[in-house]
N, C-alpha and C positions, 0 to 999 in steps of 0.2 A: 504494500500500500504506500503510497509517495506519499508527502507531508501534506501537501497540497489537500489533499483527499482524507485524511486523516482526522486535519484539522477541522475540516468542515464535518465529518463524523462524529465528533467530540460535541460542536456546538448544536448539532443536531438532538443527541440524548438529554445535551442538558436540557436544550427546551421539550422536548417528550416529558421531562422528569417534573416540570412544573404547569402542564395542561390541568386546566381548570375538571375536565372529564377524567384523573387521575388522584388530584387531593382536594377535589371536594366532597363527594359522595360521604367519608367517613366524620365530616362536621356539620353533617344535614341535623336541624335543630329538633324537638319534638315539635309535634303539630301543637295548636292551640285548641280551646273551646270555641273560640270565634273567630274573626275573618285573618287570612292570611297575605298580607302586601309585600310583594317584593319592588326591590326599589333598589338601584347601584348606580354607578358611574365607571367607566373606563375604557382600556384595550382591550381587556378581559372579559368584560363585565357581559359581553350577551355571551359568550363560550359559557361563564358561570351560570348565568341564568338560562340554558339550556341544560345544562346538565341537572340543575335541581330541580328543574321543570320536569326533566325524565326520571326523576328520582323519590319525586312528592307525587305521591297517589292522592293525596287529599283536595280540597279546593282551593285555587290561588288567584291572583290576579296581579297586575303594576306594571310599573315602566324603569324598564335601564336607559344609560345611552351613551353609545361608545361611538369611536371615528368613525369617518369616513370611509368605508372599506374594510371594517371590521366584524359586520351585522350576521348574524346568524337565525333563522328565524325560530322563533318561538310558537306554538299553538295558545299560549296563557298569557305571557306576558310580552307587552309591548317595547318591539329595539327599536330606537330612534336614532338615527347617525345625527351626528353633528362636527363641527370643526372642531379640529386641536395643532397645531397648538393656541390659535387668535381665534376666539370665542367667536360664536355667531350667531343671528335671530334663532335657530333653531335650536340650539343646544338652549337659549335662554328658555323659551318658549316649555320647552323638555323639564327644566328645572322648576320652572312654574309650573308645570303641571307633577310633580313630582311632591311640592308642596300640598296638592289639592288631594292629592291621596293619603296625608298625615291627618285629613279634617274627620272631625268627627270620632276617633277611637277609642276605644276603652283596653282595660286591664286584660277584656278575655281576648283582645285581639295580639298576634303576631305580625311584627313587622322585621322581613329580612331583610338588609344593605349589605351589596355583594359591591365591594371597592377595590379597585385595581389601578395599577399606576397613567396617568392621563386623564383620571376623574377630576381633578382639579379645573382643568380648564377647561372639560365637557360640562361641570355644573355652575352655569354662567349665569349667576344670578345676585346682579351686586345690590350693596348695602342701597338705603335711602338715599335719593340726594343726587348718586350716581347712575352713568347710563351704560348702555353695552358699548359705545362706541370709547365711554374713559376707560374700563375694562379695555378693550383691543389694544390702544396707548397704551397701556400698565403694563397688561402682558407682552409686548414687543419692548418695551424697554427692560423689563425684569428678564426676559430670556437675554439679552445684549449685552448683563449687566456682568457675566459672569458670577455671579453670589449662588453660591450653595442653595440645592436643593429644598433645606430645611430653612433658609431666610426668603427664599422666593415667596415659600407658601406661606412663612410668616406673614405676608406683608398681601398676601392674598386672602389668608383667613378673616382679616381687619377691613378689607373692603367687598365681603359680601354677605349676602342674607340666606345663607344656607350651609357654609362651610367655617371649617374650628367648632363642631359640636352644636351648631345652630339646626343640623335634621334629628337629631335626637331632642334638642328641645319640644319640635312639632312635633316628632313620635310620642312623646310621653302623654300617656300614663301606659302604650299597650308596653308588652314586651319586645324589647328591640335586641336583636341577634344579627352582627356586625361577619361576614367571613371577607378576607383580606388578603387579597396577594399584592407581598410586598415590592418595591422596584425602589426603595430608599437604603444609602448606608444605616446600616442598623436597624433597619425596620421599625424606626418610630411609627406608630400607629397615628401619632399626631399630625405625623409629615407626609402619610402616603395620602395620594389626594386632599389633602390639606384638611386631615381629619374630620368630615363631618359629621360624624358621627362618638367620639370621643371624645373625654376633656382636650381643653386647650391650654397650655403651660404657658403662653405668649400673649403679650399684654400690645396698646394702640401704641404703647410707648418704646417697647420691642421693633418694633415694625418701622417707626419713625427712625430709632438709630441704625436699622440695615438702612435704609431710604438716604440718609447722608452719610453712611459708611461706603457705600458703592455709587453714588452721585448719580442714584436713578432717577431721571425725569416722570415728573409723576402732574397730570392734570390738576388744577389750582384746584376745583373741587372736591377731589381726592387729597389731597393734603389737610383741606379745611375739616374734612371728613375725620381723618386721624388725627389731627390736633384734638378735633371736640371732644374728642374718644367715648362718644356715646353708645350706647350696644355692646359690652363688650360681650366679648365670647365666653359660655359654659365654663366654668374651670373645675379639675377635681374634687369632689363632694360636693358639686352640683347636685340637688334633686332628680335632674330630665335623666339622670345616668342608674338611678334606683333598681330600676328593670331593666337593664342594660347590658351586655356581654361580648367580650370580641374575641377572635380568634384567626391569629393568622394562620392561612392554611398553605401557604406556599411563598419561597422565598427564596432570593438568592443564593444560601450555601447548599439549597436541595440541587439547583442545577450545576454549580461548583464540585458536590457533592458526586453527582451523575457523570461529568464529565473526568473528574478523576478517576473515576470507577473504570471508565474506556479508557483511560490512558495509558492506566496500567493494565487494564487487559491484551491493549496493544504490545507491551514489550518496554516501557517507557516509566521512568520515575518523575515524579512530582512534587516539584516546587512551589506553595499554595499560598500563595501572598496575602489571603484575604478578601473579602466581600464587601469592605467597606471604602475603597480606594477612591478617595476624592481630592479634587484639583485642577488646576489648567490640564488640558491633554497634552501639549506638547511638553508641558513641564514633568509631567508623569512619564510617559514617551522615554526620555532623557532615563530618569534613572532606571525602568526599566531595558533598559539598552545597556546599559552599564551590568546590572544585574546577569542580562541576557550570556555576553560575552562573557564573563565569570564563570558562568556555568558549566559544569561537565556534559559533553553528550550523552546522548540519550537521555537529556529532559525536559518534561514540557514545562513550563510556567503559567500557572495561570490566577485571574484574577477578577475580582467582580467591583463594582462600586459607582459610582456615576461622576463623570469628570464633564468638566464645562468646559468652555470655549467662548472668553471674551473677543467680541467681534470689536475689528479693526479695520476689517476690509469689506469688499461688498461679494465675496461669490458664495456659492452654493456648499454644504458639508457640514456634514454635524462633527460632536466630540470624540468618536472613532473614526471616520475616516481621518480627522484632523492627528490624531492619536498614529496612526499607521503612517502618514505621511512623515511625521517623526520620528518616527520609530525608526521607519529606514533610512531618513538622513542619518541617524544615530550611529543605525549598524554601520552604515556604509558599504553595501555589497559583504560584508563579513559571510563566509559559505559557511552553507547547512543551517543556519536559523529562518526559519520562517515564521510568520505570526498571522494573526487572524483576531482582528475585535469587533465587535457587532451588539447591536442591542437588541436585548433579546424578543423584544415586539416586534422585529423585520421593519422599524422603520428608526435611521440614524437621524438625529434633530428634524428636519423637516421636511428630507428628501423621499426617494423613494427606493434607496436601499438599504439595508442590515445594517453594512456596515463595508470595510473592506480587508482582503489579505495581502502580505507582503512576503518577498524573499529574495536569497542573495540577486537573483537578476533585477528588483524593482528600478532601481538606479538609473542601469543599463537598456531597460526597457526605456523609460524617459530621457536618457540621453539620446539615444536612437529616434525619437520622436521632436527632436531641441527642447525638449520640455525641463524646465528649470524648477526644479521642488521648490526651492527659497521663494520663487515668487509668487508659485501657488499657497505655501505657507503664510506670506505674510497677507494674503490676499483672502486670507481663510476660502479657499477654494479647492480643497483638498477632493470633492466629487469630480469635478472637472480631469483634476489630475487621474483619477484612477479611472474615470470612467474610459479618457484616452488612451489610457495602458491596458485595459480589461483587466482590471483587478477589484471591479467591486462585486460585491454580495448581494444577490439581491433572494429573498426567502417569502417577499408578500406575508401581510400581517400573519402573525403567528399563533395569536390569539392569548397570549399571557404575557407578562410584562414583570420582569424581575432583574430589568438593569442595564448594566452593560457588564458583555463578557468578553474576555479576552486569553487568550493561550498564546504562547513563543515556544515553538521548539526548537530546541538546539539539536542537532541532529551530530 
């Protein structure tokens, strides 16, 4: 088996390891005495809510809503696509009616929220005051801004009406039963889709210091909004949380976990960095290449976490291909390493591939074409570049979402 092929084997089990039709079945909740609403957000979120559609004999009904290309049909419950990453009339529309099925419940009812990573900006439903189009502004600057995962959504849970633990509000009094696949370092519950369902540890005041820690442009309305700091979010030993339970059921170290398993079935030893690796790509990129060439042959390297990419330039590429294009300026044609990073939704920031793979010829391939890496690097246009070498990945949504993954092997 060549690396080439190996590698793409590897990221393949791991995502098998993490389908919603694999670890959700054994966190299906008991039924209630009265009505049953399903209700999520994400990449995942209609795979999940098929699968518990096929799994629940009893009566259900509600509404999920995942991307654009991610819909899977349901007989019970209702998929709505909507845009992600920059929110849109539909997805808002989706969230409102997402609300209008929290109306009315009581104690004997059950309400399930099936959350997956991308529900954040599929539940587009901001605070008072504000509209969907200052939402579009937010989100395009807070994705620009480079700022970790977990401060994006801070600063997201403070300007809407239904995320940081504000749908468990509307759920309560029934019984709410949360299942979760994670796609955050560490799997904060708070941070994946920007908790709506879970307390909120993050205050208007939190959110105002990422906002001039990262000098993200943010609508005068939206500022006026967090200054007031009115509404805050649910926080721990909140009431709305009484009846309330979560559970994540699928996560990053299970496909880290999966993918080791083949590596060494292959014939290959394992160097396991971790699931929580956050940071610039190309700055990660770097010591992972340093790492790389350190290494003895026959190992793979691999790794999980979510790295960002402050834009500077104007082309096309999310944080792994940005990621790979470093990686191989790094190696520099170095023989026998190759690598492969991809997220594991089949969709890298906002393109329409995984992600991409490299090896000792990447270099050579673009030098054969005049193609200059340093300028696609600074151009953050790292799709471009691979796409002209045939080196990117393309796997179409994959229907879970637990990160970014990445493997080097040194051969």
């Amino acid at each position: 088996m060549t690396p080439v092929v190996l590698l793409r084997q590897i990221f393949d089990e791991a995502i098998a390891a993490v389908q919603p039709s694999i670890c959700l079945p054994k966190h299906i909740p008991n039924p209630p005495l009265g009505r049953t609403i399903v209700l999520g957000a994400g990449k995942a979120s209609a795979a999940m809510a098929k699968t518990l559609e096929e799994k629940w004999p009893w009566p259900l009904e509600g509404l999920v809503i995942t991307r654009y290309g991610h819909k899977i049909e349901n007989k019970r419950i209702n998929i709505v696509e909507a845009s992600h990453p920059i929110p849109d009339q539909i997805g808002l529309k989706a969230s409102q009616q997402i609300l209008e099925y929290t109306k009315d419940l009581t104690s004997r009812d059950l309400v399930i929220v099936l959350i997956s990573g991308g529900g954040s900006s599929l539940l587009t439903l901001p605070s008072d005051g504000l509209s969907l189009d200052d939402k579009k502004k937010i989100n395009i600057a807070l994705l620009k801004s480079g700022a970790p995962i977990s401060s994006i959504n801070c600063v997201r849970k403070h300007i809407s009406a239904i995320k940081g633990g504000r749908l468990a509000r509307a759920v309560a009094p029934a019984r709410l039963e949360t299942l979760i696949i994670s796609d955050v370092p560490g799997d904060d519950t708070a941070t994946i889709a920007s908790g709506p369902t879970v307390p909120d540890p993050t205050t208007f005041e939190d959110a105002i210091f990422i906002i001039k820690k990262y000098n993200i442009d943010m609508p005068y309305n939206a500022l006026i909004h967090l200054e007031k700091g009115l509404d805050e979010s649910p926080k721990p030993g909140d009431k709305c949380f009484t009846n309330a339970s979560t559970k994540l059921i699928a996560s990053p170290s299970i496909a880290l976990k999966a993918a080791e398993k083949s590596a060494i079935k292959a014939g290959y030893k394992v160097l396991h960095l971790g699931d929580i690796i956050e940071g610039e790509a190309r700055v990660v990129a770097l010591e992972h290449a340093k790492q790389a060439l350190a290494t003895k042959q026959g190992t793979i390297i691999i790794s999980g976490g979510e790295l960002t990419v402050t834009l500077t330039g104007n082309g096309a590429g999310g944080p792994n291909t940005e990621y790979c294009l470093a990686l191989a300026q790094s190696l520099n044609g170095a023989p026998n390493i190759y690598a492969l990073a991809c997220d594991t939704d089949g969709i890298d920031g906002s393109e329409d591939n995984a992600g991409a793979l490299i090896g000792p010829d990447t270099l050579k391939s673009a030098a054969d074409l005049n193609l200059d890496p340093n300028f696609y690097l600074k151009n953050n246009n790292s799709y471009e570049f691979f796409q002209k070498i045939d080196g990117l990945i393309h796997t179409g949504p994959t229907l879970t979402n637990v990160n970014d993954f990445r493997a080097i092997l040194v051969g």
